[in-house]
C-alpha positions in Angstrom: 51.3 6.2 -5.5 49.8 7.5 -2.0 46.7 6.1 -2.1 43.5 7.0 0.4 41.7 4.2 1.7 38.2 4.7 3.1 36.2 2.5 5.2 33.2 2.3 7.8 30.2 4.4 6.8 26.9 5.0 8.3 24.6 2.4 6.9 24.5 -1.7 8.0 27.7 -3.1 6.4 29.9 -0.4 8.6 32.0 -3.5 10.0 32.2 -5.0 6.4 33.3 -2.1 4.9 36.1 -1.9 7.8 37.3 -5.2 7.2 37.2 -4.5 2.8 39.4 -1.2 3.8 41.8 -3.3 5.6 42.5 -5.8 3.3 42.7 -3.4 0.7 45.2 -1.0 2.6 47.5 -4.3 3.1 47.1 -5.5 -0.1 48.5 -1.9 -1.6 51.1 -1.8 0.7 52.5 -5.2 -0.4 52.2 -3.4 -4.3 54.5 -0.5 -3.0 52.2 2.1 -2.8 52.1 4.5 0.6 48.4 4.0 2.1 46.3 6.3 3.9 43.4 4.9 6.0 40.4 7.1 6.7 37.4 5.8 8.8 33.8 7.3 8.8 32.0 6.6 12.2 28.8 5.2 12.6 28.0 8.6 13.7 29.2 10.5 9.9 32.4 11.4 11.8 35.4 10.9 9.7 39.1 9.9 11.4 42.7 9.8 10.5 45.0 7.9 11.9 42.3 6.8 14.8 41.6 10.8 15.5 38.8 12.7 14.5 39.0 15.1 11.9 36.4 18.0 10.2 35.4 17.1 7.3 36.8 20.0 5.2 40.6 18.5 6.9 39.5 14.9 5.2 39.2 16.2 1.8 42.1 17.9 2.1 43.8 14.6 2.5 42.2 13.5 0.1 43.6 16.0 -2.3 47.0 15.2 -0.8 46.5 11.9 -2.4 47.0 10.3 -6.1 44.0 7.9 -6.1 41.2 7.4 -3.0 39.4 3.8 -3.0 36.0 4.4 -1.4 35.6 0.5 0.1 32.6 1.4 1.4 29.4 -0.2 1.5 25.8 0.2 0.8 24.1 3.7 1.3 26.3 7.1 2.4 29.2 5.4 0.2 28.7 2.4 -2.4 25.5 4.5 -3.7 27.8 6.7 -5.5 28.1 9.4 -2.2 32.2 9.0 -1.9 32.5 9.1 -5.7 30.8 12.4 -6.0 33.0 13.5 -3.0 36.5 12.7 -4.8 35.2 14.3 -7.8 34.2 17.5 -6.3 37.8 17.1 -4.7 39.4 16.3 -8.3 40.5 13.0 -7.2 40.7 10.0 -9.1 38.5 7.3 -7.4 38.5 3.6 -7.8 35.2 2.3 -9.1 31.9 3.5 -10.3 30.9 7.1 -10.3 27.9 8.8 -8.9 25.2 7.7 -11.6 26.4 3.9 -11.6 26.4 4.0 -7.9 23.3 5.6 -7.1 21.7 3.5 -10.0 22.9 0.1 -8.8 22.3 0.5 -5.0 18.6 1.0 -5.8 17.4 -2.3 -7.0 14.3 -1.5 -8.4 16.4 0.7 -10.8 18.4 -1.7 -11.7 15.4 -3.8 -12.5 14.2 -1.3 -14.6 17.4 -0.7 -16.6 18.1 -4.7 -17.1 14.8 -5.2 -18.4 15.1 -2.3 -20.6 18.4 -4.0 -22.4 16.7 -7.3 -22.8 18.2 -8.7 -19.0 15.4 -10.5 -17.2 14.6 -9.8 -13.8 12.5 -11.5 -11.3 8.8 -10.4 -11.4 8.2 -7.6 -8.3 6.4 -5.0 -7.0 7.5 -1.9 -5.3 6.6 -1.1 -1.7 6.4 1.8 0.5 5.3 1.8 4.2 1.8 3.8 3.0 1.3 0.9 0.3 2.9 -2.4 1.9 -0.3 -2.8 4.3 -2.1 -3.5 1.2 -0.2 -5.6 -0.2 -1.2 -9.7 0.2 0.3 -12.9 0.0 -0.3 -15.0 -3.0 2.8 -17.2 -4.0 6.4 -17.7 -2.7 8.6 -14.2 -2.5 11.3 -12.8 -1.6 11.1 -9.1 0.4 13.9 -7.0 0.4 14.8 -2.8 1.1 15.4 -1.5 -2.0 19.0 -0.1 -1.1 20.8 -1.7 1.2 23.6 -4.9 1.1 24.6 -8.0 2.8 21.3 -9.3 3.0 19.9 -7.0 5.6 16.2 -7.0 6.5 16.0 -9.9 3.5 13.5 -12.3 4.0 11.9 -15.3 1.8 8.2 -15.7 2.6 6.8 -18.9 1.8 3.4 -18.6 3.6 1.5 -15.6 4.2 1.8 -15.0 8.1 5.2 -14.5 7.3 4.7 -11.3 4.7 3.4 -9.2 7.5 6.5 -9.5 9.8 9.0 -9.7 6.4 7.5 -6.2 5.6 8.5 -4.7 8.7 12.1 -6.1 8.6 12.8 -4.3 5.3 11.1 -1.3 5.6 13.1 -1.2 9.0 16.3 -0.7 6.7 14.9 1.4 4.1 11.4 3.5 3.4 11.2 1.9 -0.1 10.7 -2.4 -0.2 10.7 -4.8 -3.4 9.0 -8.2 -3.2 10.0 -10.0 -6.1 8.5 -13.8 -6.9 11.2 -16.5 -5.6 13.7 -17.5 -8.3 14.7 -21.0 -8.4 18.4 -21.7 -9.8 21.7 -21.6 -9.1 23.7 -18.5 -7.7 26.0 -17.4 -10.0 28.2 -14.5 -9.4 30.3 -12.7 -12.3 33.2 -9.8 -12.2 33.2 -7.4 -14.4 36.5 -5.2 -14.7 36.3 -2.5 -17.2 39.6 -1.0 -18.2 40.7 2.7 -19.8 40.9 1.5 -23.1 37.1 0.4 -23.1 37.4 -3.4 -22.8 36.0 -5.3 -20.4 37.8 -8.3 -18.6 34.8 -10.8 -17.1 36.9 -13.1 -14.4 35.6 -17.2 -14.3 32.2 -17.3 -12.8 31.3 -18.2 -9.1 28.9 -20.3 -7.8 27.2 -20.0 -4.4 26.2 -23.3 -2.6 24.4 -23.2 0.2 21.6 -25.3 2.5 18.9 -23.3 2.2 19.2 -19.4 1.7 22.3 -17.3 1.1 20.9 -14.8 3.8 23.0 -12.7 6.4 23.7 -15.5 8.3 25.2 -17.8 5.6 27.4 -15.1 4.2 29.4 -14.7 7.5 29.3 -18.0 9.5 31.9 -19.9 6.9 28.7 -22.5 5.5 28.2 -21.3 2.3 30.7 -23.1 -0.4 32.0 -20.6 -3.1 33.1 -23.0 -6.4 35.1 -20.7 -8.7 35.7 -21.5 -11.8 31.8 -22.2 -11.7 30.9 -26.0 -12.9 29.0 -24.5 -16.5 29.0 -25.5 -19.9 30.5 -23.5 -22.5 26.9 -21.6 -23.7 26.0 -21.1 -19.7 29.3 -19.1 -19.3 28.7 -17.0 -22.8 25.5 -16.6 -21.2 26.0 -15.1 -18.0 28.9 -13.2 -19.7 27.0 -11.6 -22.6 24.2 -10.5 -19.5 26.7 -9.2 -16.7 28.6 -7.0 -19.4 25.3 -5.9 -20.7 24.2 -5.0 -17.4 27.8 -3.3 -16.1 27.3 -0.9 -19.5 23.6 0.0 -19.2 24.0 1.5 -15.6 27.0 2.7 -16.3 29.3 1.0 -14.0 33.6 1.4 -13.7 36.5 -0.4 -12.0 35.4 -3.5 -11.0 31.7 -4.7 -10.0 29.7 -7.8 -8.8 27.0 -9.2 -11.1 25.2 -11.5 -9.5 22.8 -14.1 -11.5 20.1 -17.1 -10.7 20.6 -19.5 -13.3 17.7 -21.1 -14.1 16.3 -23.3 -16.8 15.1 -20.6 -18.8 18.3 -18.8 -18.3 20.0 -16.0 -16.3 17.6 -14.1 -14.1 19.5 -10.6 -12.7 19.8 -10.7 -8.8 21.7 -7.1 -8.2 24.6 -5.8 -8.8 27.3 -4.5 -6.3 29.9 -1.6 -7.7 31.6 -1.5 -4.3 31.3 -5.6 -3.1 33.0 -7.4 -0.2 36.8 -7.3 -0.7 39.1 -9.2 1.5 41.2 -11.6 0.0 38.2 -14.7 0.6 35.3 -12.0 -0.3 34.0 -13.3 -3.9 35.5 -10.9 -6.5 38.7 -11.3 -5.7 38.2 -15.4 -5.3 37.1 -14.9 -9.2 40.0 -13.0 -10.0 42.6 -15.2 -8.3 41.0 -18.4 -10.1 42.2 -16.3 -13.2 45.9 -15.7 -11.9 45.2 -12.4 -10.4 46.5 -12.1 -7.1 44.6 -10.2 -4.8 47.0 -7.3 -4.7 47.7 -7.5 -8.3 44.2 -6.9 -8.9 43.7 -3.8 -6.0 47.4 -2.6 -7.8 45.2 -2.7 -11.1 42.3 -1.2 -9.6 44.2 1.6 -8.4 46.2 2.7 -11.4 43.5 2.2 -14.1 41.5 4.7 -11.6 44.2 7.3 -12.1 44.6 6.1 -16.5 40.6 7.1 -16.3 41.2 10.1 -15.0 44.0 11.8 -17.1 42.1 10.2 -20.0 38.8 12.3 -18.8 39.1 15.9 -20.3 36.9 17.5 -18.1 38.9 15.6 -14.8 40.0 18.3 -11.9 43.7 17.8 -11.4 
């Protein structure tokens, strides 16, 4: 198939985003298919083939294509953005569609929806800059924007000098902030893949180990250690399982998607969930799926032609 690959974007994770898009094109080249990669600048300005190019010549290319994969990354592209593109277009798209993406990116949404399907969620507040000066310090939290990825303006506060300036950081990324209590457990991470027919295909669980905090530094300077299959016993696993599917349906999601867990003594506690995560061959999802025997372009292959099965399967689809 001729397959458009889209990376960059606007928001934080730009570089990620280019280096998910790269690994993707390779990987879909080495499954046969004929890749073309767009970028979108920094600046919104989208380019073929290193050249700018209008917008309305982009989607064009877009049509010229069987199947896009929007590998982008937090807000302007992972918040369901490119999927609402492609379907305006009447292309097929890899992953979730407009409502799972703009549901998941916001976290306080997701919060919402979890805890409405019996998934528990860390206790939080929401902030916005008129409300967050009021706000005060009484236990150990965690501040985070609302939408964003990669652990940008993230910051655990364990005293209350530290709120003040964790505040700023966040609402530096986005106008909206949630401080949620601090979750002790492990990191857990779960793939879901949901396929044409309706089933859903959960790859072995990751685990997270780090010194400290997984935070922007520790997900890009090689410390953190990823152990997939997860050490868990057999009613931890059905566990996580039964909430990561639970969670995937409820908002929504399609394709493939990151659910990521604390396991604590009481159980899974919902972290967030990611319909467009990290995907180079070492990025987490496709670590899961290769601990199952699905190679990493076996699995962007999959990807890509149960996007275009969805689509002829969808009766109000443009094609």
């Amino acid at each position: 198939m001729r397959a458009a690959v889209i990376g960059g974007g606007r928001s934080c994770e730009h570089d990620v985003s280019l280096a998910s898009a790269a690994g993707i094109g390779a990987a879909l080249q080495v499954a046969g298919h004929d890749v073309v990669a767009l970028t979108i600048g920094r600046d919104g300005v989208w380019a073929e083939a290193g050249r700018p190019v209008p917008l309305a010549d982009a989607v064009r290319t877009l049509q010229g294509c069987d199947v896009v994969v929007p590998a982008l990354h937090g807000p302007g592209g992972e918040d369901g953005t490119l999927a609402a593109l492609c379907d305006l277009a009447g292309v097929p798209s890899v992953g979730s569609g407009v409502g799972a993406g703009a549901l998941a990116m916001d976290k306080w949404a997701t919060k919402l929806v979890a805890e409405a399907v019996g998934v528990a969620t860390a206790p939080g507040v929401l902030l916005t800059a008129a409300t967050a000066a009021d706000h005060a310090w009484t236990r150990p939290v965690v501040v985070k924007p609302v939408a964003a990825g990669s652990s940008h303006g993230v910051t655990l506060v364990r005293r209350a000098e530290q709120l003040r300036p964790a505040l700023e950081a966040a609402l530096a990324v986005d106008d909206r902030v949630l401080v949620e209590d601090l979750v002790v457990g492990r990191e857990i991470d779960l793939a879901v893949l949901g396929r044409p027919d309706g089933s859903r295909v959960v790859a072995p669980a990751l685990e997270i180990v780090v010194d400290g905090v997984f935070d922007l530094a520790t997900k890009y300077d090689g410390s953190a250690v990823f152990r997939v299959p997860a050490p868990l016993a057999p009613r931890e696993v059905a566990e996580l399982e039964r909430a990561a599917v639970t969670t995937y349906d409820a908002l929504g999601c399609a394709g493939v998607a990151r659910v990521d867990f604390f396991l604590t003594e009481d159980g899974p506690v919902l972290n967030e969930v990611n319909t467009m995560p990290g995907f180079t061959e070492q990025s987490q999802v496709p670590r899961m799926f290769a601990a199952a025997g699905t190679s990493y372009p076996d699995l962007v292959d999959l990807l890509v032609r149960d996007a275009v099965e969805t689509a002829r399967m969808t009766p109000w689809t443009a094609a």
